[in-house]
DRENTORRO-442317 format. One record per residue (C-alpha): residue number from 0; chain; x, y, z. Coordinates in steps of 0.02 Angstrom, whole numbers. Layout:
residues N
+-----+-------+--------+--------+--------+
|  nr | kette |   east |  north |     up |
+-----+-------+--------+--------+--------+
| NUM |     A |      X |      Y |      Z |
...
+-----+-------+--------+--------+--------+
END
This chain:
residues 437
+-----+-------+--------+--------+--------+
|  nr | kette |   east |  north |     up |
+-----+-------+--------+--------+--------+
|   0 |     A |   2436 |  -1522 |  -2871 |
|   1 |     A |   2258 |  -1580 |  -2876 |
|   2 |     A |   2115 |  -1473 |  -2817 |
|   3 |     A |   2019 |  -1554 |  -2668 |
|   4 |     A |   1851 |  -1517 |  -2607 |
|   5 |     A |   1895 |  -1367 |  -2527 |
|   6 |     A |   2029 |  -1287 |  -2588 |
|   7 |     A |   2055 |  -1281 |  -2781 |
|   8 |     A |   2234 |  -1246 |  -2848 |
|   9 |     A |   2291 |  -1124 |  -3012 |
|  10 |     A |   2449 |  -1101 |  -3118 |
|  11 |     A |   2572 |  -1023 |  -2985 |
|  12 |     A |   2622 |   -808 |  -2992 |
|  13 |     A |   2805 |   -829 |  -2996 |
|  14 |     A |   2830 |   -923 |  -2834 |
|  15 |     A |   2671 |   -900 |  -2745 |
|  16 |     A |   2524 |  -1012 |  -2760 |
|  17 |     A |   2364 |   -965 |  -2820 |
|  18 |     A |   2215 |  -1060 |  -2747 |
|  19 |     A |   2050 |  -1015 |  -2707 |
|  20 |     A |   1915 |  -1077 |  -2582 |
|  21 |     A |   1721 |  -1072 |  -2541 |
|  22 |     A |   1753 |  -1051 |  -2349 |
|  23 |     A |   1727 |   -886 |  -2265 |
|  24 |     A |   1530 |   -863 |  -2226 |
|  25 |     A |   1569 |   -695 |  -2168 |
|  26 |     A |   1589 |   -647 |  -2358 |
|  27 |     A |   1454 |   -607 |  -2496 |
|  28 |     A |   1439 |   -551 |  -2687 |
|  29 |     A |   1311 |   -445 |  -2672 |
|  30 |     A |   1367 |   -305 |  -2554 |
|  31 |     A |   1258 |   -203 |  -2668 |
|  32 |     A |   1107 |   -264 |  -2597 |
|  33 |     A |   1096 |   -122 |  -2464 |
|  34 |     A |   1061 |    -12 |  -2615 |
|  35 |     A |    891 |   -108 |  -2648 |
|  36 |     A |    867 |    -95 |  -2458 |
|  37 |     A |    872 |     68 |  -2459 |
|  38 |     A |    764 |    102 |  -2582 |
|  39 |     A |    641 |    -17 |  -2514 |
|  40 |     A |    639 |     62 |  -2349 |
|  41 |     A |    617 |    248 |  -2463 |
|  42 |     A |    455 |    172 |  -2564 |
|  43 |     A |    393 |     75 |  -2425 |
|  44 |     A |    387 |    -57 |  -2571 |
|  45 |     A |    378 |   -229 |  -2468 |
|  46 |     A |    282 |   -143 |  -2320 |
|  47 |     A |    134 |    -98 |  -2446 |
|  48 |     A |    130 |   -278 |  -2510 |
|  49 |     A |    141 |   -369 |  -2340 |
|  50 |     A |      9 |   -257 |  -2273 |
|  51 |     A |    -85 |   -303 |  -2417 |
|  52 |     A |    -77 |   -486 |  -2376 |
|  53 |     A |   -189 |   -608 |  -2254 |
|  54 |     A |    -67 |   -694 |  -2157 |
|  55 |     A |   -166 |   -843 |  -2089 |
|  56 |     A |    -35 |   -907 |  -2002 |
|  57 |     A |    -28 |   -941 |  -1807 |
|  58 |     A |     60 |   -767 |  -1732 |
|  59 |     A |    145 |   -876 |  -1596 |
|  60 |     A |    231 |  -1003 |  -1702 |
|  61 |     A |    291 |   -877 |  -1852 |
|  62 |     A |    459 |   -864 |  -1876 |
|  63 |     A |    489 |   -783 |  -2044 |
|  64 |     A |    366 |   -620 |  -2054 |
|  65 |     A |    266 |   -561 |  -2214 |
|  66 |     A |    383 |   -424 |  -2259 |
|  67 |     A |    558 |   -503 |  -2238 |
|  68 |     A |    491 |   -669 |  -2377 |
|  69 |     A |    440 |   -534 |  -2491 |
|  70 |     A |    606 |   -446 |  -2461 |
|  71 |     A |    676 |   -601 |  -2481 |
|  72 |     A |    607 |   -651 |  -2640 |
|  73 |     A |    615 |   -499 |  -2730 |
|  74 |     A |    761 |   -422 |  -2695 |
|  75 |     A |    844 |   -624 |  -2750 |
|  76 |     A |    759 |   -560 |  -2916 |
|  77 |     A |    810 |   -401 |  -2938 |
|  78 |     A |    991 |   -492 |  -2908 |
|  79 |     A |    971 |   -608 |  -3032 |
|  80 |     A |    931 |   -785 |  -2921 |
|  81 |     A |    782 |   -847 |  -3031 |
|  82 |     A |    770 |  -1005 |  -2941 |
|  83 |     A |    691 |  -1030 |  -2780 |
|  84 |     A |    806 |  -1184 |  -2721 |
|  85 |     A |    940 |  -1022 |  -2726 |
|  86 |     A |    886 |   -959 |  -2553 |
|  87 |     A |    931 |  -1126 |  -2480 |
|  88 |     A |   1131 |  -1051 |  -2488 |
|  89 |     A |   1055 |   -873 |  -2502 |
|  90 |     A |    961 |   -895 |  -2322 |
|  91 |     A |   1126 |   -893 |  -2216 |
|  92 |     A |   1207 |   -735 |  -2337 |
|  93 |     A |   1231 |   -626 |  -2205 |
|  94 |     A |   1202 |   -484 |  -2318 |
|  95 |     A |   1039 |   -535 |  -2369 |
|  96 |     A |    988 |   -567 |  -2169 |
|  97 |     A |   1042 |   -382 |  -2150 |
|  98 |     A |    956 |   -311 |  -2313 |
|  99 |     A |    777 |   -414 |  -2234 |
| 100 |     A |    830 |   -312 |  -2024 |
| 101 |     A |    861 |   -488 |  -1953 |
| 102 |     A |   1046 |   -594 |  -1885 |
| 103 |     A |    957 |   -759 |  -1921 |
| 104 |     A |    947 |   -886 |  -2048 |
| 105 |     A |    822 |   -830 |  -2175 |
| 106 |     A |    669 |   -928 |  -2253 |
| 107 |     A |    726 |  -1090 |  -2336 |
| 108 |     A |    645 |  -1143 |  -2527 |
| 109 |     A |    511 |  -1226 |  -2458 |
| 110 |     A |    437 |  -1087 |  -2350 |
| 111 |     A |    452 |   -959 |  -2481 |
| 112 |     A |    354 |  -1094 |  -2614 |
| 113 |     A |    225 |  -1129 |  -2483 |
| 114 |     A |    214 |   -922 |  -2483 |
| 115 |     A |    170 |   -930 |  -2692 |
| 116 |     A |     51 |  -1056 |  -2631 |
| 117 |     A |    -57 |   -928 |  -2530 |
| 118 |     A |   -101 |   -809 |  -2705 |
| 119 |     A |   -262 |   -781 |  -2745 |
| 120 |     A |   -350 |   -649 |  -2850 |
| 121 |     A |   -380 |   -524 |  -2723 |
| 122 |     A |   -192 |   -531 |  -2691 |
| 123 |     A |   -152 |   -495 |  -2858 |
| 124 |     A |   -272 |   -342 |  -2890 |
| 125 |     A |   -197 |   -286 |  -2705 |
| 126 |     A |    -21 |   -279 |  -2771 |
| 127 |     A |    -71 |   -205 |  -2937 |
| 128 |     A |   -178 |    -81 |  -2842 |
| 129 |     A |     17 |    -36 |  -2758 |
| 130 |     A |     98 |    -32 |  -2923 |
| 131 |     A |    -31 |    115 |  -2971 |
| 132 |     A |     -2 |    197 |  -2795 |
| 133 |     A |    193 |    194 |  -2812 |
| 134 |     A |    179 |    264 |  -2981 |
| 135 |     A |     41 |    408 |  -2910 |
| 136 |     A |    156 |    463 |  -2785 |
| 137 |     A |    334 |    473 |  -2895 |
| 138 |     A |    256 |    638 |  -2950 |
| 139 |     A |    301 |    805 |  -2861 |
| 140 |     A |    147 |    897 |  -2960 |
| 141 |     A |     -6 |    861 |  -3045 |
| 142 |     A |     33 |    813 |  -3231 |
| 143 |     A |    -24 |    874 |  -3374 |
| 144 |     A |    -26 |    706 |  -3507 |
| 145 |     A |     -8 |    521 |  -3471 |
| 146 |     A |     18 |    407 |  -3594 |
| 147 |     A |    -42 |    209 |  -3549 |
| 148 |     A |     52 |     84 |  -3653 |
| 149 |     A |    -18 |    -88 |  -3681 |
| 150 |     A |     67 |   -223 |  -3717 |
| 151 |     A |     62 |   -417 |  -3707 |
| 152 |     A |    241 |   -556 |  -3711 |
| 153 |     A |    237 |   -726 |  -3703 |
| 154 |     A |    295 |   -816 |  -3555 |
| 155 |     A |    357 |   -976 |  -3600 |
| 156 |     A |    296 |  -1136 |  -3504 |
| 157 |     A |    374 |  -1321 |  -3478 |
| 158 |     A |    263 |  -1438 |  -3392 |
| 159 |     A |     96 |  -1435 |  -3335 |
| 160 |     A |     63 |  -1282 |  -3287 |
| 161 |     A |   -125 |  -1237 |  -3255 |
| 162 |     A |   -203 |  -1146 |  -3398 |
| 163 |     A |    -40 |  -1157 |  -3502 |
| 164 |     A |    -91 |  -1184 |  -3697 |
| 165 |     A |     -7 |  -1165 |  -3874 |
| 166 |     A |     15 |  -1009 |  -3927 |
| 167 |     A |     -5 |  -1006 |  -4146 |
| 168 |     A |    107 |   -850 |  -4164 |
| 169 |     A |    236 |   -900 |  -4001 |
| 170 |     A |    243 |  -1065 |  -4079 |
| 171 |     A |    290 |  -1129 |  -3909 |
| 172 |     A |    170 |  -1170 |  -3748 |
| 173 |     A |    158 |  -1008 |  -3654 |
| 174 |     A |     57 |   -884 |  -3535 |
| 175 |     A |     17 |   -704 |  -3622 |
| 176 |     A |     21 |   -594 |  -3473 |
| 177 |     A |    -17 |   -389 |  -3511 |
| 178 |     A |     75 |   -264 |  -3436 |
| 179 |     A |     25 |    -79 |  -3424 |
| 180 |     A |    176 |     59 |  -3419 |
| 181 |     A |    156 |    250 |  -3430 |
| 182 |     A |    339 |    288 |  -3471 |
| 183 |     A |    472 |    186 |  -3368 |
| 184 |     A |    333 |    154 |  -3240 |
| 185 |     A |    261 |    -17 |  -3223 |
| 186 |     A |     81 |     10 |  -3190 |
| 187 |     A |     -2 |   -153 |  -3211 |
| 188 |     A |     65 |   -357 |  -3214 |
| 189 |     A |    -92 |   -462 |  -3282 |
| 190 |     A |    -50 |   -638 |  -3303 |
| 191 |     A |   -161 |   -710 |  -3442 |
| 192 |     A |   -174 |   -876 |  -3554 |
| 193 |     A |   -101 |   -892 |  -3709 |
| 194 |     A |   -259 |   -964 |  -3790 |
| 195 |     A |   -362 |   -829 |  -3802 |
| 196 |     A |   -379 |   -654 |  -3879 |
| 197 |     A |   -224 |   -526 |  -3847 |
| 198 |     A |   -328 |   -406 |  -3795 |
| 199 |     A |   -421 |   -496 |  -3682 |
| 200 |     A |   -482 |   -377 |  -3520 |
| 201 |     A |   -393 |   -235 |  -3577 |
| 202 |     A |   -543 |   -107 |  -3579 |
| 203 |     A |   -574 |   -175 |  -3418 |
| 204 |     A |   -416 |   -125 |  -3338 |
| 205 |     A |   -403 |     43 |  -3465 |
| 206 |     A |   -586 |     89 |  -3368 |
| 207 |     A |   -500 |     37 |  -3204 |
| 208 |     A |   -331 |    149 |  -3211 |
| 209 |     A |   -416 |    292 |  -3285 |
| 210 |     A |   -561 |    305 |  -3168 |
| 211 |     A |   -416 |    278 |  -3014 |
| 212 |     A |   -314 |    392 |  -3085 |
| 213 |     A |   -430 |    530 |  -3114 |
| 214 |     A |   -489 |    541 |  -2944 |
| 215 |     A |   -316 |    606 |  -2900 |
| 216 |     A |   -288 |    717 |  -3071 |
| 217 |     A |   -470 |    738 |  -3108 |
| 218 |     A |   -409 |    858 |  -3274 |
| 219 |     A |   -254 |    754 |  -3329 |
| 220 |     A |   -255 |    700 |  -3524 |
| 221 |     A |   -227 |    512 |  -3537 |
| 222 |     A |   -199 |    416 |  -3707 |
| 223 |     A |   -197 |    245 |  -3746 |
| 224 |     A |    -87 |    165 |  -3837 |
| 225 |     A |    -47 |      7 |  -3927 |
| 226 |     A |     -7 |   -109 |  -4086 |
| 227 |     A |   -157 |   -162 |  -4181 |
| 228 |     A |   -207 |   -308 |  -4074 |
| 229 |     A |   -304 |   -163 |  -3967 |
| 230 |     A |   -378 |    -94 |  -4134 |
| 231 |     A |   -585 |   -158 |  -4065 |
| 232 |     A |   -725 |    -40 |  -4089 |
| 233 |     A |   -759 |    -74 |  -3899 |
| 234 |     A |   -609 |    -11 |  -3837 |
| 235 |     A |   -610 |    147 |  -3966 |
| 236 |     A |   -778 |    204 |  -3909 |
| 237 |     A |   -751 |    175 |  -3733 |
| 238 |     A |   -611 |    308 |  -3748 |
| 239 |     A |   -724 |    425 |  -3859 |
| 240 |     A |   -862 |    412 |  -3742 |
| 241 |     A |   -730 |    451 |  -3584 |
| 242 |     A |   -633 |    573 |  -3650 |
| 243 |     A |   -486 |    469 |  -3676 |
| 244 |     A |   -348 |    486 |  -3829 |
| 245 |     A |   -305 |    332 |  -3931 |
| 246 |     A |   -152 |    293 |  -4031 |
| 247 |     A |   -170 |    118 |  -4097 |
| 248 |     A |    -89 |     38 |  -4227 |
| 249 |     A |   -217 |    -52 |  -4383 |
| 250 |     A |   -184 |   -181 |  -4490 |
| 251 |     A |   -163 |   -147 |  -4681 |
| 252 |     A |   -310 |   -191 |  -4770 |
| 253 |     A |   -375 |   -209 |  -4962 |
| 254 |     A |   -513 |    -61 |  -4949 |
| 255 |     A |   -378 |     55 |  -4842 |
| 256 |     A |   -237 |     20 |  -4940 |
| 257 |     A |   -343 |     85 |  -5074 |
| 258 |     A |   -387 |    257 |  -5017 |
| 259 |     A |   -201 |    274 |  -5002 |
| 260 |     A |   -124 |    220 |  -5150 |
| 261 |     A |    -72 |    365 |  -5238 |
| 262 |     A |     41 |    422 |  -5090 |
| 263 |     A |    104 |    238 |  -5118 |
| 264 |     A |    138 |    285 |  -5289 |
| 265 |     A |    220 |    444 |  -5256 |
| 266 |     A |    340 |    378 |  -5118 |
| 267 |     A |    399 |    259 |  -5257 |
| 268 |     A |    431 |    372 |  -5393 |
| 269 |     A |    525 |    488 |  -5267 |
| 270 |     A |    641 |    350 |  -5215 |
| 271 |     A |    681 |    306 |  -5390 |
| 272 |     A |    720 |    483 |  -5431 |
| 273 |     A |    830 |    500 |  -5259 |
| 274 |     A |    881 |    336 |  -5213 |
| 275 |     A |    845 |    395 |  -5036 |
| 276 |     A |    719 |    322 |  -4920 |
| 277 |     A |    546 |    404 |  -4942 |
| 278 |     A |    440 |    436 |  -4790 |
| 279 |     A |    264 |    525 |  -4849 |
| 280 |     A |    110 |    542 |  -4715 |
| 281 |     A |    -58 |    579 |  -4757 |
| 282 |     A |   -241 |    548 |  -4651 |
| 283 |     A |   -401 |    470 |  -4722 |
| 284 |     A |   -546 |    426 |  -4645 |
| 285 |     A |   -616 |    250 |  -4640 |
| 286 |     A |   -743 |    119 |  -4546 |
| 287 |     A |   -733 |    -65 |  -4523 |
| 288 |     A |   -905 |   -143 |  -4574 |
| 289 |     A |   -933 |   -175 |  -4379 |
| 290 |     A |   -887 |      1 |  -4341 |
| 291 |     A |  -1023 |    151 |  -4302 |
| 292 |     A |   -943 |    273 |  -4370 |
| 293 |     A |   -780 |    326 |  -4480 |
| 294 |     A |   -606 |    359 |  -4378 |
| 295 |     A |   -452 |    467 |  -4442 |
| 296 |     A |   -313 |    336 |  -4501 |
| 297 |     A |   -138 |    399 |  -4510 |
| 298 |     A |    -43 |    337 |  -4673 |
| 299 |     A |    162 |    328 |  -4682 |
| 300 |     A |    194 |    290 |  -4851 |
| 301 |     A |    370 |    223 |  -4848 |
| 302 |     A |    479 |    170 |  -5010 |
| 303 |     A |    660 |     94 |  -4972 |
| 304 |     A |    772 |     -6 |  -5067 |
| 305 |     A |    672 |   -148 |  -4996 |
| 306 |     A |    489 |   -108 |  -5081 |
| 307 |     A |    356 |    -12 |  -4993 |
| 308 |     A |    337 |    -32 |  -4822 |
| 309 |     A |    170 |     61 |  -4757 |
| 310 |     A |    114 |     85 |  -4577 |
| 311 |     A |    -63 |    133 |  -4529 |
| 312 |     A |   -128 |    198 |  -4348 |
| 313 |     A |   -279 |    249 |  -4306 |
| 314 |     A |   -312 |    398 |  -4179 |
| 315 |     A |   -449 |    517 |  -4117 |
| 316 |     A |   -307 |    644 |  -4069 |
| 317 |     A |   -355 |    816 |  -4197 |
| 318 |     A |   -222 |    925 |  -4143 |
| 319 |     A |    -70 |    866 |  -4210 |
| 320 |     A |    -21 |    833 |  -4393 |
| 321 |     A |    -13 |    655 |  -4451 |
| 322 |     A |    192 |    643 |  -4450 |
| 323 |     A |    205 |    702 |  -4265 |
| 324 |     A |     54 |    572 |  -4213 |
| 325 |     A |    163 |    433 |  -4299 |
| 326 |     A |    328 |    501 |  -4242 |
| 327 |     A |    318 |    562 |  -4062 |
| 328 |     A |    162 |    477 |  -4039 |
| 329 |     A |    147 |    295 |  -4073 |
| 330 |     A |    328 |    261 |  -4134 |
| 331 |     A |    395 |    298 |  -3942 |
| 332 |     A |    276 |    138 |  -3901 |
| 333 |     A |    436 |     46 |  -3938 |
| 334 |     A |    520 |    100 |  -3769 |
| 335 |     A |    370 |     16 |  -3694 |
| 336 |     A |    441 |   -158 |  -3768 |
| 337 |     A |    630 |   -120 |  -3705 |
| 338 |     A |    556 |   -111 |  -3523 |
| 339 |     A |    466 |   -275 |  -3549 |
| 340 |     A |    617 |   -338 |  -3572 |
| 341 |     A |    699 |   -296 |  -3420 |
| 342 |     A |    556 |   -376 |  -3318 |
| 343 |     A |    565 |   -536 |  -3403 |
| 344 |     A |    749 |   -550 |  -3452 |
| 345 |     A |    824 |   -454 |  -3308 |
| 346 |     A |    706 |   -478 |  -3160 |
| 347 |     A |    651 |   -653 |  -3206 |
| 348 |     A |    473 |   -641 |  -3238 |
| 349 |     A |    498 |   -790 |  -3384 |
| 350 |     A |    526 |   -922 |  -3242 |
| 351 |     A |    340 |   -969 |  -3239 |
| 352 |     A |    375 |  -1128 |  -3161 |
| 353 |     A |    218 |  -1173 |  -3019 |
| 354 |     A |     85 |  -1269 |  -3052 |
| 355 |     A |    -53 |  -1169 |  -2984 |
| 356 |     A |   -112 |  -1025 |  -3086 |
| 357 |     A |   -108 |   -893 |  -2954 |
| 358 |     A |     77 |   -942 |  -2893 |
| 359 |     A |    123 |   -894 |  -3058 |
| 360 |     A |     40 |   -737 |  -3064 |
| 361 |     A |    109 |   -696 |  -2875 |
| 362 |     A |    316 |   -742 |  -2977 |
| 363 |     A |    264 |   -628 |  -3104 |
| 364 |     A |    189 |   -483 |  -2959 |
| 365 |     A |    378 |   -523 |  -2866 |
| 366 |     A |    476 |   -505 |  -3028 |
| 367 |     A |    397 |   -326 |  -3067 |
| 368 |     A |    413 |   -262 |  -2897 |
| 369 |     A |    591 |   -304 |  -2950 |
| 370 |     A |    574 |   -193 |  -3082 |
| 371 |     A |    494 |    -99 |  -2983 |
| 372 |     A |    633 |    -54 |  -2863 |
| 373 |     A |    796 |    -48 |  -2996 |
| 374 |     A |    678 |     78 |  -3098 |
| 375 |     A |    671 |    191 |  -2957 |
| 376 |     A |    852 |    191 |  -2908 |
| 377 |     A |    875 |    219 |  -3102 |
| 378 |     A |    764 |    357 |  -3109 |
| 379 |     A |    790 |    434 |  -2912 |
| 380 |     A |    989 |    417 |  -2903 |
| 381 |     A |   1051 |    393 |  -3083 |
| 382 |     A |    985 |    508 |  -3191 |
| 383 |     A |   1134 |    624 |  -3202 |
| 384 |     A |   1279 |    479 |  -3219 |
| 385 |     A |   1325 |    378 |  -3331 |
| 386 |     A |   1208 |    225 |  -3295 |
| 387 |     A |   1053 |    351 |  -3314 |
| 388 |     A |    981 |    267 |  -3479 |
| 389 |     A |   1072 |     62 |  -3429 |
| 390 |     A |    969 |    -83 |  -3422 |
| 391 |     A |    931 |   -162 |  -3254 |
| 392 |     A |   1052 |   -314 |  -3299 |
| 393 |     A |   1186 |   -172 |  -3310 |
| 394 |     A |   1133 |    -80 |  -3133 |
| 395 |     A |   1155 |   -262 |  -3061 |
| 396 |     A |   1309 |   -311 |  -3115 |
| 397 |     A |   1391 |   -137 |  -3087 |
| 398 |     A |   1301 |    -82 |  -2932 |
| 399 |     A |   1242 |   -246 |  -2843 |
| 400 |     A |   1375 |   -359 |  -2863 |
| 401 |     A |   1528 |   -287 |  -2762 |
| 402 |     A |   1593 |   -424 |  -2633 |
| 403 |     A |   1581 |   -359 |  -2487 |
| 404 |     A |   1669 |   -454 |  -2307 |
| 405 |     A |   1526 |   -429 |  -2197 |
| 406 |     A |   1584 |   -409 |  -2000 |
| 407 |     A |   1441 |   -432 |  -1854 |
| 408 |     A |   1479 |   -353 |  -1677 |
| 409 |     A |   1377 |   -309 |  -1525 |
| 410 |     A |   1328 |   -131 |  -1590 |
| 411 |     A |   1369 |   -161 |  -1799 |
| 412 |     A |   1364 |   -229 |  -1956 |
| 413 |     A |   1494 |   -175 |  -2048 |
| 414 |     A |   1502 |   -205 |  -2226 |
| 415 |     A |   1673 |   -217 |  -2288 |
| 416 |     A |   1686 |   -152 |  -2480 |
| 417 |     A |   1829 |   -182 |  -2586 |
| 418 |     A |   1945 |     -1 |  -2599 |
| 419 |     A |   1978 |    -37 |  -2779 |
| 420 |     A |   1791 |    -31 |  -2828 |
| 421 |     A |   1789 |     67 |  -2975 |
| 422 |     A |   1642 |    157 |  -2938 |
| 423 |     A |   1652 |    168 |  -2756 |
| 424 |     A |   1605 |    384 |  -2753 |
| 425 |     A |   1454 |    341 |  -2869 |
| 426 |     A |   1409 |    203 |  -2727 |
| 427 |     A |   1407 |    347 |  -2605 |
| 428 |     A |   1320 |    470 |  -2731 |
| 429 |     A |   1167 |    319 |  -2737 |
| 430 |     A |   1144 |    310 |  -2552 |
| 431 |     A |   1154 |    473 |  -2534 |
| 432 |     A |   1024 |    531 |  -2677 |
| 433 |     A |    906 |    379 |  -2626 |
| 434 |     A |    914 |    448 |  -2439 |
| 435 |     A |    881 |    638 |  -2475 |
| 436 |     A |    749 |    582 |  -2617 |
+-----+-------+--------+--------+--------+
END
């Protein structure tokens, strides 16, 4: 039998027919979505940002507020619906009208874009300023170290973007935003252009975050951290001057490489006396012409059955010897680019599809609050199950996308959740934990 428009037929189960149908409104796919709900409502995530945001509209003819678009928007990311034309289907989901406290058809494609239209700068150093309040206020006590990853990715473009350029390294047209994480916690979301240098305005926003941050932990110990695109004299003596640790990585060099060759030499020989990978670490001291003053370089002097493969960073930290700076200092950068990740592969942040230049920025701001909100359920409610260390991609799919029959009466909403969920008690254990947080 041939499918029709709404009914569409399969092989038969002995003598029953199988067909399925797009029909029931009353049904969605992401039942899950009271989870992000409740955190919201925990975090006060989308009430920060709305109150954050000039509404210029006309009070009496509004019919979608501030709060429920953003809630809208980002909570679509955080399930995975990248495209705005989505919420045109999306809009009459009636567990997305619950998850945003309204009955009603939600705000179509075309409201939410002119939305994006309305960013400006102050908006985005607004909803920055929140990401730095939300991480302030995950912590109990005062703490003792934090360590400030930098980073930059390439967000690739198609079209004409404004302020969109070829990228030499990328080898694609892109924008080159910078993002800012201490840990799992996204800190800053700095949309930049792909033309310019990588570091571009990071001592400005290291100055920023450690003067905010200080007025709340005026004795905390902050280090900075990144790959050698952050190796400038300007940034280094900033930190000197403020107290600041660094941890940067610095590119290999004919005068360095010098000072260092006879660890070089000695890695070699002891791999082809072993046959075993050789990992030697040693400090020297060295200045760029353009530099003030000499800095202490960290040397790892590796010989594997590729060739040598050195790694130099550069540090003011004294303290520690030169393995544990490499080791548990600037090596654990690389969780920094696992959490990039998940904001632009599983929250969305690589659709960079507007035209305006702020619009962007304001998709990038939504996909991070995203992030933002399946971080803290990972962190809050997870961390003693098995999805404690999973990706955001994995929280959605396992946590988030439960069809669910949803049922609307005088007095309730009932969501109706499948009994053969197979994690249906760690469903519970989420609400619960996010509730009691």
């Amino acid at each position: 039998m041939k499918s029709t428009p709404n009914k569409i037929f399969f092989p038969s189960v002995k003598n029953y027919e199988v067909t399925a149908e797009f029909a029931d409104e009353s049904v969605s796919s992401d039942g899950g979505i009271l989870l992000l709900r409740e955190i919201d409502k925990k975090l006060s995530l989308t009430k920060s940002i709305a109150s954050s945001i000039p509404d210029h509209r006309d009070p009496t003819r509004i019919t979608h507020s501030m709060q429920s678009m953003l809630q809208q928007r980002i909570f679509g990311l955080a399930l995975g619906y990248e495209d705005i034309n989505d919420h045109n289907i999306l809009r009459k989901d009636p567990a997305f009208q619950t998850s945003v406290d309204r009955t009603e058809i939600l705000a179509s494609s075309s409201t939410l874009c002119r939305l994006e239209k309305t960013a400006d700068r102050q908006m985005a150093f607004s909803m920055n300023k929140i990401m730095v309040d939300q991480f302030i206020k995950s912590f109990s006590e005062k703490p003792k170290k934090l360590i400030l990853d930098f980073d930059p990715t390439d967000l690739v473009t198609h079209g004409e973007q404004e302020d969109s350029y070829y990228n030499g390294y990328y080898k694609h047209d892109c924008f080159l935003p910078l993002y800012v994480y201490c840990g799992d916690h996204l800190l800053v979301s700095y949309l930049r252009a792909s033309n310019d240098d990588s570091a571009r305005h990071s001592l400005a926003i290291l100055s920023l975050l450690v003067k905010y941050l200080r007025q709340h932990w005026p004795d905390v110990e902050i280090i900075f951290r990144g790959d050698c695109a952050f190796g400038r004299d300007h940034i280094m003596s900033w930190c000197e001057r403020n107290n600041v640790g660094y941890i940067i990585g610095l590119s290999k060099n004919s005068r360095i490489m010098s000072k260092v060759k006879s660890l070089l030499v000695r890695a070699e020989r002891d791999y082809e006396i072993t046959g075993l990978k050789q990992r030697l670490f040693d400090q020297v001291y060295y200045a760029a012409k353009s530099w003030k003053h000499e800095r202490k370089v960290i040397v790892k002097a590796e010989h594997n059955e590729k060739g040598q493969n050195p790694r130099l960073i550069i540090t003011n930290i004294e303290e520690l010897l030169p393995q544990e700076i490499y080791d548990n200092g600037y090596c654990k950068r690389g969780e920094m680019e696992n959490r990039i990740k998940e904001v632009k592969l599983d929250c969305k942040a690589n659709r960079m599809s507007c035209h305006q230049w702020w619009s962007n920025q304001f998709r990038l701001l939504f996909s991070s609050f995203a992030y933002i909100l399946l971080s803290q359920i990972r962190r809050i409610a997870l961390s003693n199950t098995k999805f404690a260390k999973s990706q955001c991609s994995t929280i959605r799919i396992k946590l988030f996308k439960i069809g669910a029959m949803i049922i609307k009466k005088a007095k309730c909403i009932r969501f109706i959740l499948s009994a053969h969920y197979p994690d249906k008690e760690l469903f519970k254990q989420i609400k619960f934990a996010i509730s009691s947080a």
